[in-house]
DOLUM-649083 format. One line per 10 residues: their letters; for each residue y, x, z of N, C-alpha, C. Coordinates in steps of 0.2 Angstrom, whole numbers, plus 5000, padded with zeros to 4 digits. Example, Ala and Ser with C-alpha at 12.3 -4.5 7.8 and 13.67 -1.06 7.14 Angstrom:
# DOLUM-649083
AS> 4972/5066/5039/4978/5062/5039/4984/5066/5039 | 4989/5064/5035/4995/5068/5036/5000/5064/5039
//
This chain:
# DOLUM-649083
XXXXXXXXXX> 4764/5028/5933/4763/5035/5931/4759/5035/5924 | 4763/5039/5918/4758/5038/5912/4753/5042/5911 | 4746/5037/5908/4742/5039/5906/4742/5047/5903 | 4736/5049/5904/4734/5056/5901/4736/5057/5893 | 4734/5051/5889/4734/5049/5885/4742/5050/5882 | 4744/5044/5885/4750/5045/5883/4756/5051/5884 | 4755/5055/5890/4759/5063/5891/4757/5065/5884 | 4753/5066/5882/4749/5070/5875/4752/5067/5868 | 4753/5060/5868/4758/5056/5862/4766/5057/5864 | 4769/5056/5869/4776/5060/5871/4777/5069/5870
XXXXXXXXXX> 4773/5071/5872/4773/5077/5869/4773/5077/5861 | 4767/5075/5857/4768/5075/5850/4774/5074/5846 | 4776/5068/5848/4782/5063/5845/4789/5065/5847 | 4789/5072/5853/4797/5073/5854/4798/5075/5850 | 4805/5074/5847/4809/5075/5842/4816/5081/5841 | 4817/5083/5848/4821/5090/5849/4816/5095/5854 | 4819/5102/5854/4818/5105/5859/4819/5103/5866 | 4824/5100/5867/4826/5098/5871/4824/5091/5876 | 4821/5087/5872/4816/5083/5876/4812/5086/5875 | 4809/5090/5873/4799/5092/5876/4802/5098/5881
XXXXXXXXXX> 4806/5100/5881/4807/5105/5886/4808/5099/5894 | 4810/5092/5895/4812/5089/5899/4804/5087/5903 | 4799/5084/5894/4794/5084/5897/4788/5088/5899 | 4790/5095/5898/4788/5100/5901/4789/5101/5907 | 4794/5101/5910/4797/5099/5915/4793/5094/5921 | 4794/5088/5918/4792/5082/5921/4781/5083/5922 | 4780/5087/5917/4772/5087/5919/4769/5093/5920 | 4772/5097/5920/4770/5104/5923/4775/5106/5928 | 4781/5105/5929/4786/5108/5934/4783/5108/5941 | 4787/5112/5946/4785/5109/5953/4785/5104/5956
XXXXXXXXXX> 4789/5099/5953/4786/5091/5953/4783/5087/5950 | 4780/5090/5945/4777/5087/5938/4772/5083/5942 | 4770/5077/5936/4764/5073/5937/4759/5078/5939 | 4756/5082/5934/4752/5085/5934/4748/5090/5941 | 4755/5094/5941/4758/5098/5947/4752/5094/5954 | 4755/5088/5954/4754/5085/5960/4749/5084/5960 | 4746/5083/5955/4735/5082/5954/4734/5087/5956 | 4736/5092/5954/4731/5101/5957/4733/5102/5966 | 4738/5100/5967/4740/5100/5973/4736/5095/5979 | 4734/5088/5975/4731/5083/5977/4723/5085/5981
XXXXXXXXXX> 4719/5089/5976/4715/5094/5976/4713/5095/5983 | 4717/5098/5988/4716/5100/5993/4716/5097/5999 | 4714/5089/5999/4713/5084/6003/4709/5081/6000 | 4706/5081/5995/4699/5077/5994/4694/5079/5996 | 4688/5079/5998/4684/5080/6000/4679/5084/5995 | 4674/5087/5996/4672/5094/5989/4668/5091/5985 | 4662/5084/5986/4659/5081/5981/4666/5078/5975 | 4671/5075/5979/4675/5073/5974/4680/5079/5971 | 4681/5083/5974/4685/5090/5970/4682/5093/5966 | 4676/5094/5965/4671/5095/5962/4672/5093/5954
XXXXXXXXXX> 4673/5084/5955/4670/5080/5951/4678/5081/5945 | 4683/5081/5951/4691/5081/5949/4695/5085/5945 | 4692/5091/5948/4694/5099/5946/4694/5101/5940 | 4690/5099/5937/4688/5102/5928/4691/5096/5925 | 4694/5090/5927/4698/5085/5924/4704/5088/5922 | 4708/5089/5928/4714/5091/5928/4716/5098/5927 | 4711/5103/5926/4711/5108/5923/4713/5109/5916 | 4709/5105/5913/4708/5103/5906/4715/5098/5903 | 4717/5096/5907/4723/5092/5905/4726/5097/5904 | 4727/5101/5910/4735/5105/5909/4734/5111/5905
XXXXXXXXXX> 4728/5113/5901/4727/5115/5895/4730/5116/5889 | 4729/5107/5890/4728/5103/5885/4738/5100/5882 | 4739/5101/5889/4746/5097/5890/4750/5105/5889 | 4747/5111/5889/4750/5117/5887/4751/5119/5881 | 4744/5116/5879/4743/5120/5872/4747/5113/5866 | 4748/5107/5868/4752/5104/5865/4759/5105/5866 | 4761/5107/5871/4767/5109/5868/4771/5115/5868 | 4768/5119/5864/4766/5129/5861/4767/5124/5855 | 4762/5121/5852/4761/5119/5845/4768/5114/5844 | 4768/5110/5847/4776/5104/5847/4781/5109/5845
XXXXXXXXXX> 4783/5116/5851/4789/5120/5849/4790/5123/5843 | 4783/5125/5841/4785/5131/5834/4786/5126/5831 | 4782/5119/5830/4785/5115/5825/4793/5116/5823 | 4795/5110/5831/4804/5110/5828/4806/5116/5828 | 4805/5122/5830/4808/5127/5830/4807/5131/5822 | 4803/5127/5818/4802/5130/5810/4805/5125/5807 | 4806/5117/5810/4810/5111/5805/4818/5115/5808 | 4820/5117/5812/4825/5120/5813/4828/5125/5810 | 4824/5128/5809/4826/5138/5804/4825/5132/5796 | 4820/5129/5794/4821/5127/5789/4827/5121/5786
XXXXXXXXXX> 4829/5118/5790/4837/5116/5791/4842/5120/5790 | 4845/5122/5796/4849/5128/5794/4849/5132/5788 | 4841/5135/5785/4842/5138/5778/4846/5132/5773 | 4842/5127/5773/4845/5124/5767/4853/5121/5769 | 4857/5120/5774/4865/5117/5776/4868/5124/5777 | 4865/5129/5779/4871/5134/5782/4871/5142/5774 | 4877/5142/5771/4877/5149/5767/4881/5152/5769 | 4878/5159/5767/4885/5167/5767/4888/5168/5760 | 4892/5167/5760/4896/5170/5754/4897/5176/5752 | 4893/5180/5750/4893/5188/5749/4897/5191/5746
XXXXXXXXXX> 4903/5187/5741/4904/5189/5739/4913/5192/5744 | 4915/5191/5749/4919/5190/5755/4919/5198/5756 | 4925/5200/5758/4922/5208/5760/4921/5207/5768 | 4917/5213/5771/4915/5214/5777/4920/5214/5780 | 4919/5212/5788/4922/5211/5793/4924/5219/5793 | 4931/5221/5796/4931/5228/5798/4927/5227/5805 | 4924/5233/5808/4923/5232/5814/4926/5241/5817 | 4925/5242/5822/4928/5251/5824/4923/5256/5822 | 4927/5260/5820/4921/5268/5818/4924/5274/5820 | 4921/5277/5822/4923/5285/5823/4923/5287/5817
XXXXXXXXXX> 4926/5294/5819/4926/5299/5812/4923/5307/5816 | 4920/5307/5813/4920/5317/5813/4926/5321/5813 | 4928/5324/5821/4932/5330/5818/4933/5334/5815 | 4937/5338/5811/4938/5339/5808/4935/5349/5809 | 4934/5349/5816/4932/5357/5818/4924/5355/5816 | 4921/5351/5819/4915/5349/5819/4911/5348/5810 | 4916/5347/5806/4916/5344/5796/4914/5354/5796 | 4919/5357/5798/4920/5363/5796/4914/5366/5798 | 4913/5364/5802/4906/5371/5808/4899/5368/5803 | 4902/5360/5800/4895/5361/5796/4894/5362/5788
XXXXXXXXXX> 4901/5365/5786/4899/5368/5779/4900/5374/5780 | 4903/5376/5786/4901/5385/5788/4892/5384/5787 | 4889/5381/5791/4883/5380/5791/4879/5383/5784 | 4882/5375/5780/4879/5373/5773/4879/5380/5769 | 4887/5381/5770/4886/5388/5765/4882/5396/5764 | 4879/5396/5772/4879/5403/5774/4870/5401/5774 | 4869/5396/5776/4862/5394/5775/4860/5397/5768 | 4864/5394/5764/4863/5396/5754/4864/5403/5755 | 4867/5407/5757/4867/5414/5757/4862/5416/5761 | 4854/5413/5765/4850/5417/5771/4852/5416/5777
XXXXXXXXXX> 4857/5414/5778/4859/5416/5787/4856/5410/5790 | 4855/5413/5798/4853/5407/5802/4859/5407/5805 | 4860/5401/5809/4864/5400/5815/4863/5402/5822 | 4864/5405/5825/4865/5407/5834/4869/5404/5839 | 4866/5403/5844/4872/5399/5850/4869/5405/5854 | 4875/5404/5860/4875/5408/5867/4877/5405/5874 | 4878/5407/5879/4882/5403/5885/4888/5404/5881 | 4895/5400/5885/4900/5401/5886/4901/5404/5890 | 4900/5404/5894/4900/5407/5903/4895/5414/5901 | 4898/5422/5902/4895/5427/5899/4895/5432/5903
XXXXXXXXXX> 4890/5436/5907/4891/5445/5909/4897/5446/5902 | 4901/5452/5908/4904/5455/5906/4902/5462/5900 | 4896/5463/5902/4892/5467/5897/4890/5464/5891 | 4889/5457/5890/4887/5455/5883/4894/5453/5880 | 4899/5452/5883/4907/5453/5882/4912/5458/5880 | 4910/5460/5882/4914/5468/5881/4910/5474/5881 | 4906/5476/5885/4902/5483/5886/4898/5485/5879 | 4893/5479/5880/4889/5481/5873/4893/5481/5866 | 4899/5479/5864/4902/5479/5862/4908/5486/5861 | 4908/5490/5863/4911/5496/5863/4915/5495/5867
XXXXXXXXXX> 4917/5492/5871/4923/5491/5876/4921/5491/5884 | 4920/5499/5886/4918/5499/5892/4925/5496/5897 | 4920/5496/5903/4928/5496/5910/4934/5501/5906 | 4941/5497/5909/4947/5502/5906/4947/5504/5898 | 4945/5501/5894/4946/5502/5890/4953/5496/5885 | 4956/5498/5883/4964/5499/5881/4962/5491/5878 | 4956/5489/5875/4954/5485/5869/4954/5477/5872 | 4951/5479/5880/4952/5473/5884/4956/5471/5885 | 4963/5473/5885/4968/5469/5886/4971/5465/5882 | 4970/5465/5875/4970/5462/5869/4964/5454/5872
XXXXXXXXXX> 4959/5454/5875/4957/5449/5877/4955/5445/5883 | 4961/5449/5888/4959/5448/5894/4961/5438/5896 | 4955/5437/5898/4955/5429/5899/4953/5428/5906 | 4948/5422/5904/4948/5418/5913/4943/5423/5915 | 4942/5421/5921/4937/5424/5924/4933/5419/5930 | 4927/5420/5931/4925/5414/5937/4922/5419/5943 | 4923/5415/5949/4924/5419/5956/4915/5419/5957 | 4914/5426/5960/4910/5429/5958/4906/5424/5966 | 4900/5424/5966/4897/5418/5968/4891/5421/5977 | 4891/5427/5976/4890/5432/5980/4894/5438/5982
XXXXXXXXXX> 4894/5441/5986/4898/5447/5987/4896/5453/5983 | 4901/5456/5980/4899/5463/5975/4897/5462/5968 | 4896/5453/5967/4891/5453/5961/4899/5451/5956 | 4898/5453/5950/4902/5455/5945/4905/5448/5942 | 4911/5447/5943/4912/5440/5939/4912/5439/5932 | 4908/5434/5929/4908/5431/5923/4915/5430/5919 | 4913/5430/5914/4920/5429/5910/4919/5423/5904 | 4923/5417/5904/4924/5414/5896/4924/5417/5892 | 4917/5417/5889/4918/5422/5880/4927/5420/5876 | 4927/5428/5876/4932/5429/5871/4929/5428/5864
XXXXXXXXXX> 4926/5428/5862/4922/5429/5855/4915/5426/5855 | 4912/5426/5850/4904/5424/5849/4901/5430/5847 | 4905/5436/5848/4901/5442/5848/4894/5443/5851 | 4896/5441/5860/4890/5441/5861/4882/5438/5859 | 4884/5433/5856/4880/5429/5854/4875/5433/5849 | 4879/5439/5845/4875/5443/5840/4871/5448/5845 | 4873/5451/5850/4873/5455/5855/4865/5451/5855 | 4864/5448/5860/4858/5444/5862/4853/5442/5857 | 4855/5442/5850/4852/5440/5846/4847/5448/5841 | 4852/5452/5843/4846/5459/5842/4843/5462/5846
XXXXXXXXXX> 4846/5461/5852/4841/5463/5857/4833/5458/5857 | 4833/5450/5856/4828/5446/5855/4825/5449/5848 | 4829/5449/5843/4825/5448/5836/4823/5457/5834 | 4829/5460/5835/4827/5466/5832/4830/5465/5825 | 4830/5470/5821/4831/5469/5813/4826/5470/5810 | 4828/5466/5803/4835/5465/5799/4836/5456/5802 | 4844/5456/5803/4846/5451/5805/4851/5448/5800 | 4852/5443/5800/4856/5439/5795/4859/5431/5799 | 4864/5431/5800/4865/5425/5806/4873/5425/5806 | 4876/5419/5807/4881/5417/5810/4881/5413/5817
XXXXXXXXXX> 4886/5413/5821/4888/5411/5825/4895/5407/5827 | 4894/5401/5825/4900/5398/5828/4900/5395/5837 | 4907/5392/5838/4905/5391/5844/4914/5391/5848 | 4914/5389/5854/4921/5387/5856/4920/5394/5860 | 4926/5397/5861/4930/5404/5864/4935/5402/5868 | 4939/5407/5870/4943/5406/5876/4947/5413/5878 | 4955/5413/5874/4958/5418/5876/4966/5414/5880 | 4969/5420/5883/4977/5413/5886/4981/5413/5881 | 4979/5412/5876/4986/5408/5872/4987/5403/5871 | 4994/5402/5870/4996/5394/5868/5001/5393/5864
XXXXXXXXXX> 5001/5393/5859/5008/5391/5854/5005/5386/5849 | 5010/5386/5843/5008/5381/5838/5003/5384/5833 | 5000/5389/5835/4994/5393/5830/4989/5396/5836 | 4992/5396/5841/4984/5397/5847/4984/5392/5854 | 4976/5392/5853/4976/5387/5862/4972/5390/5865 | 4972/5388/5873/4967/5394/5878/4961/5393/5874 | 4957/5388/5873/4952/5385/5869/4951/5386/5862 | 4948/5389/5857/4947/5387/5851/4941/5387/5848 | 4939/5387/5844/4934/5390/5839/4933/5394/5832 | 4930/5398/5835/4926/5404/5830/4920/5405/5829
XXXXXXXXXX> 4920/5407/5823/4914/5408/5819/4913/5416/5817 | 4907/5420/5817/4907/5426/5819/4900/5427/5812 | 4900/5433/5809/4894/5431/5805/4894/5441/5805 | 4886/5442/5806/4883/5449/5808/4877/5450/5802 | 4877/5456/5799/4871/5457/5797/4869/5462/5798 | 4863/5466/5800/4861/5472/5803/4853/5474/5794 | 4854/5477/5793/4848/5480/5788/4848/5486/5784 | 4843/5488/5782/4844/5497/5779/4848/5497/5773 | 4852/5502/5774/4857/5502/5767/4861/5498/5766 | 4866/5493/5771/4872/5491/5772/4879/5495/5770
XXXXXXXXXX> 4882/5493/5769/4887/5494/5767/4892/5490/5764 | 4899/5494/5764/4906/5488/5763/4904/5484/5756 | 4903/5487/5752/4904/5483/5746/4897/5475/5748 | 4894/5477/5751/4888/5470/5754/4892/5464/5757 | 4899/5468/5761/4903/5464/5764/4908/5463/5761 | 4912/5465/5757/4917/5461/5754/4914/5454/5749 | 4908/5458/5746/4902/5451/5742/4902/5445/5744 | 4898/5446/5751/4898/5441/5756/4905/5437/5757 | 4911/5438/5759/4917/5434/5760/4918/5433/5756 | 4919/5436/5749/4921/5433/5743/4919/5425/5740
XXXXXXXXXX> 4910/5426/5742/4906/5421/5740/4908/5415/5748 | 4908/5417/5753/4908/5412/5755/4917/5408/5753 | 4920/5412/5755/4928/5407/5756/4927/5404/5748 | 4926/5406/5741/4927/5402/5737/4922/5397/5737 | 4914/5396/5741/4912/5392/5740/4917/5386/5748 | 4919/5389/5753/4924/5384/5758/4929/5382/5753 | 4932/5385/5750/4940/5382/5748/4936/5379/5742 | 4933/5382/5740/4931/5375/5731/4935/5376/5725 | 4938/5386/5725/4942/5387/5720/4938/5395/5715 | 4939/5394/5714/4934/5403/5709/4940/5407/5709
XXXXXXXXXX> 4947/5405/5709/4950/5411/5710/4953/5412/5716 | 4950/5413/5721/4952/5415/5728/4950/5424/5727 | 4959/5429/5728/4955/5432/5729/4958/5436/5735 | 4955/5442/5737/4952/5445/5743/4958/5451/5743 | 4961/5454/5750/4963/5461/5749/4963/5463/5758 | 4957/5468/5756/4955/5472/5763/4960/5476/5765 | 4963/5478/5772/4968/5481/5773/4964/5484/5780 | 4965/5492/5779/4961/5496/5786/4964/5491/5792 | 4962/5495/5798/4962/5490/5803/4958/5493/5810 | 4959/5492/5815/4956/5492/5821/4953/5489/5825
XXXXXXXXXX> 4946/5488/5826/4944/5486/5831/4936/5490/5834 | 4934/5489/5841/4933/5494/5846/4923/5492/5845 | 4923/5489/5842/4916/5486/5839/4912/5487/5832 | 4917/5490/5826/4916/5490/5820/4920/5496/5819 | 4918/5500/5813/4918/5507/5811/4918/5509/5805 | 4920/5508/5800/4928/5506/5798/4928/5499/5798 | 4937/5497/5800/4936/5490/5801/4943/5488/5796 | 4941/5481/5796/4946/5480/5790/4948/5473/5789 | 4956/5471/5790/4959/5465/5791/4958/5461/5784 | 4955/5454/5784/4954/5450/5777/4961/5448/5775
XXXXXXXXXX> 4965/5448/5770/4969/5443/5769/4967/5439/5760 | 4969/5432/5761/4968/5429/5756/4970/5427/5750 | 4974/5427/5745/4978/5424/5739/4979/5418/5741 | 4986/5414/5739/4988/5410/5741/4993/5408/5733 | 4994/5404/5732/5000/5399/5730/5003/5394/5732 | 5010/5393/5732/5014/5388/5733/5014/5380/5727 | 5011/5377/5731/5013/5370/5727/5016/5364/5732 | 5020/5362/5729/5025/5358/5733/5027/5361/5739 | 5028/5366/5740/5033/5370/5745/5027/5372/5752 | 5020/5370/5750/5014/5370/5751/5010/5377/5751
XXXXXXXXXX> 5006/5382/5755/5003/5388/5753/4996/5382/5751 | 4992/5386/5748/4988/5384/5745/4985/5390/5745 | 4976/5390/5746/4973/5395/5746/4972/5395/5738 | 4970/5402/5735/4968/5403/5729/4976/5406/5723 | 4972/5410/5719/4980/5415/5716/4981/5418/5720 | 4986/5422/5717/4989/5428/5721/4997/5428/5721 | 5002/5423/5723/5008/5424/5725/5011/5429/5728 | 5007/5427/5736/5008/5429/5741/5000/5429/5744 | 4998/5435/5748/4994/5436/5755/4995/5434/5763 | 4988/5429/5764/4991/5428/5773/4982/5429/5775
XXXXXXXXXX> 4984/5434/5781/4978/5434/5783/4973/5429/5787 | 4968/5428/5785/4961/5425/5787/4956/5428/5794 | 4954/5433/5792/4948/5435/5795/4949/5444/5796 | 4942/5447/5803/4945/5453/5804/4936/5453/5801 | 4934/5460/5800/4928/5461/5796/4927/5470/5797 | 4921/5473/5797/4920/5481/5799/4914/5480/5797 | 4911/5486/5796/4905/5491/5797/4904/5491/5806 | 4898/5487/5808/4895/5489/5814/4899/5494/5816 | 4898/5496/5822/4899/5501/5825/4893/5505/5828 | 4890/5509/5827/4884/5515/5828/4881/5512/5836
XXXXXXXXXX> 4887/5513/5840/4886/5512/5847/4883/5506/5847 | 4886/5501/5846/4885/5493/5847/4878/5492/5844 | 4876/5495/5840/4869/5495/5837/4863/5499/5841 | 4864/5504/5845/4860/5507/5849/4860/5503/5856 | 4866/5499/5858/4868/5496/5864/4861/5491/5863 | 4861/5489/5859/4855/5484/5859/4847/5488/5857 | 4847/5491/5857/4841/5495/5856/4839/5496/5849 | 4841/5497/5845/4842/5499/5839/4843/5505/5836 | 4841/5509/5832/4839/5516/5829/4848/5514/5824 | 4854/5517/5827/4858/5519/5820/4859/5522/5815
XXXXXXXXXX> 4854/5527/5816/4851/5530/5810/4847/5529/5803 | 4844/5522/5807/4838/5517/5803/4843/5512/5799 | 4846/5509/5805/4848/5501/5803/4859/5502/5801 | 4861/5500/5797/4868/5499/5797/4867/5491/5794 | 4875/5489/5796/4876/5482/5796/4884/5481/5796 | 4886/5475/5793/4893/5472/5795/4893/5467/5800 | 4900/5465/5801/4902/5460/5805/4910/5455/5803 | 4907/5450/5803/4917/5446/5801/4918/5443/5807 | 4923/5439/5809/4924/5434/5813/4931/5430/5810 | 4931/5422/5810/4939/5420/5809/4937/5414/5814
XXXXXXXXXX> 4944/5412/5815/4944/5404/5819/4942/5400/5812 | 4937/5397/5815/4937/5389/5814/4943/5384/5814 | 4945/5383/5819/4951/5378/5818/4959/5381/5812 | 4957/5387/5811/4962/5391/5806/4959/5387/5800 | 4954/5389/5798/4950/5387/5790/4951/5379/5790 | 4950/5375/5797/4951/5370/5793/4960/5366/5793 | 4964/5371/5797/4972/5370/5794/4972/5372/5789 | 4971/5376/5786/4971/5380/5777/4968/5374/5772 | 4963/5370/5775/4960/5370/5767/4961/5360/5769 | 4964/5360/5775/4966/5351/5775/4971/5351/5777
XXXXXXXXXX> 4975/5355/5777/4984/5353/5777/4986/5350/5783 | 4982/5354/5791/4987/5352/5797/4991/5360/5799 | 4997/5359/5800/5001/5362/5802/5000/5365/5811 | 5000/5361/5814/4997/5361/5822/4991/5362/5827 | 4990/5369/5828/4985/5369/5832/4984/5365/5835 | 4985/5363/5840/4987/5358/5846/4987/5353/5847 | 4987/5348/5840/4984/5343/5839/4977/5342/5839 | 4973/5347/5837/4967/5347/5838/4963/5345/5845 | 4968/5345/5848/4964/5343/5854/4970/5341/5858 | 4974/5335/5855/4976/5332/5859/4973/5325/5862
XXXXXXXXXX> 4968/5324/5855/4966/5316/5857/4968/5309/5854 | 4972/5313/5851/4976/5308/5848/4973/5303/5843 | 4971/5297/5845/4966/5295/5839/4970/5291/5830 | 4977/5292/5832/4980/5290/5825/4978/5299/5820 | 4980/5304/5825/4979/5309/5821/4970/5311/5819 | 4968/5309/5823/4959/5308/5822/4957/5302/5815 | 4961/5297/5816/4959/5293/5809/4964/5299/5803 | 4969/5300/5804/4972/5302/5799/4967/5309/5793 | 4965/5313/5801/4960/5320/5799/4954/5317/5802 | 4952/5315/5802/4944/5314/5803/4940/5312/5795
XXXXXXXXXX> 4933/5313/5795/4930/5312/5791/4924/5307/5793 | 4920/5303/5787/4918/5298/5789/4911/5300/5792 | 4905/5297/5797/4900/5300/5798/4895/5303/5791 | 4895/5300/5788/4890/5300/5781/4893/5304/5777 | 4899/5306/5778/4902/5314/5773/4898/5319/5774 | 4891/5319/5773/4887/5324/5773/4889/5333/5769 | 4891/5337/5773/4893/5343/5766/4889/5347/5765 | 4890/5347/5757/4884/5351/5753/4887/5354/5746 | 4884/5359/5746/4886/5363/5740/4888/5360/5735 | 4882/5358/5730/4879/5354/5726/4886/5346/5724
XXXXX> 4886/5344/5730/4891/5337/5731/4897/5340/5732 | 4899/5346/5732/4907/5348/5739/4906/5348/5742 | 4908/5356/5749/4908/5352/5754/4914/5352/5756 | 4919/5350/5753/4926/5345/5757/4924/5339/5754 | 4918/5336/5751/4918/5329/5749/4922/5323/5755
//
């Protein structure tokens, strides 16, 4: 068996990790020399255990602490090898490796954001899953009313008996709805968010998304609302001559109401927003309705306010040139590299936000 002595020079002088790792092994392992001394311990008598104990204690110390300091050695001649034999050639391009992209609905909902931030507004979310009252009722659209049937959707099976089934929001209306009765006025807010009406063609899905934008404050009126769209869609589209033509209209929530339609040009057999060719409409837009303002507890005599609403998945066909609803949500990941954006396409005013 070797000396004390010599375990401590074998340790010093090993020259890989891998021999001191053997003779770490061989002297501390559950066979180890040393192992076998502490073990030994317990069949000698206690004037000799006594005498023995603080010997071989101190060894395995010793025999510890040498090799802690043995390892970082080779383990720093090793990182300093490698530095000087192994180089990167910077100047190589990077490896591709896989990236997602930002959808294209998701790009949109955050320069809706960007913009309407610039203009005061805040954001508002609501359920999906809505009373029928924050859906339709407070909204001017009691039971049987004619208005419903323009957006009669799903419905979920009512959960107890007599209690009133829930509806998929048709709109983010309600979302403004809940947002007066909490806040009260003046209000300044949009709400984007996924809706659900039964359609399905190449321009509608059961599923979409819409963005709704409400302002309630003393001495509203239309000309405050055409300003507002005006500035928003030129700062969306990124053109100064977009322009606007309001066209009466009906809707059971706002009072006078009034259909947006946009200017457009043809280029390369292309509508293009911005000039005036041709008009295709956009967005529906009103004067609050009196009702809808008191349904929330509010003085219509105090407070008057607008309202717009357009699809999201519309604005972003228009200003990035997909033909297909329905591809939006097919999943399709060549159409996702095609219209996706990068994560770090941050949109901002200042930079563009179609950057």
């Amino acid at each position: 068996m070797a000396s004390d002595t010599d375990i401590l020079d074998q340790i010093r002088g090993a020259t890989d990790l891998g021999t001191l790792d053997q003779l770490r092994v061989s002297v501390l392992g559950k066979s180890g020399s040393i192992t076998a001394r502490l073990k030994s311990l317990g069949s000698m008598d206690p004037d000799t255990r006594a005498a023995e104990a603080p010997k071989i204690h101190a060894l395995r110390e010793q025999v510890t602490s040498a090799i802690a300091h043995r390892k970082a050695a080779l383990e720093a001649a090793e990182l300093d090898r490698k530095l000087a034999t192994e180089t990167i050639d910077l100047s190589l391009p990077a490896q591709d490796s896989p990236s997602g992209t930002v959808h294209p609905v998701s790009q949109v909902m955050d320069e809706l954001a960007e913009i309407f931030a610039d203009l005061g507004f805040t954001v508002g979310e609501g359920p999906e899953i809505e009373d029928q009252w924050y859906n339709f009722t407070a909204l001017n659209m009691p039971e049987f009313h004619p208005a419903r049937a323009m957006q009669d959707t799903f419905y979920t099976e009512p959960r107890e008996p007599g209690e009133e089934p829930k509806v998929l929001r048709t709109h983010t209306s309600p979302v403004q709805i809940r947002a007066m009765q909490a806040k009260g006025a003046p209000i300044y807010m949009i709400a984007p968010g996924r809706v659900y009406r039964s359609d399905s063609d190449a321009t509608h899905t059961p599923m979409f998304h819409q963005v709704e934008g409400l302002v309630i404050d003393r001495a509203i009126h239309m000309g405050h609302l055409k300003w507002t769209l005006e500035t928003f869609l030129r700062a969306f589209f990124e053109r100064d001559d977009v322009v606007l033509r309001m066209r009466p209209s009906y809707f059971p929530f706002t009072e006078p109401s009034a259909e947006v339609d946009v200017g457009y040009t043809l280029e390369n057999g292309k509508r293009v927003i911005g000039g005036s060719e041709g008009f295709m409409e956009v967005l529906g837009s009103g004067m609050v309705h009196p009702r809808v303002i008191a349904n929330c507890g509010l003085d219509p005599d105090e407070w008057q306010g607008f309202a717009f609403g357009c699809g999201i998945d519309r604005l972003a066909m228009l200003k990035y040139g997909m033909d297909d609803l329905r591809a939006f949500f097919d999943g399709d990941i060549r159409w996702l590299k095609h219209y996706g954006f990068r994560a770090l396409d941050v949109p901002t005013l200042s930079g563009g936000v179609g950057a």
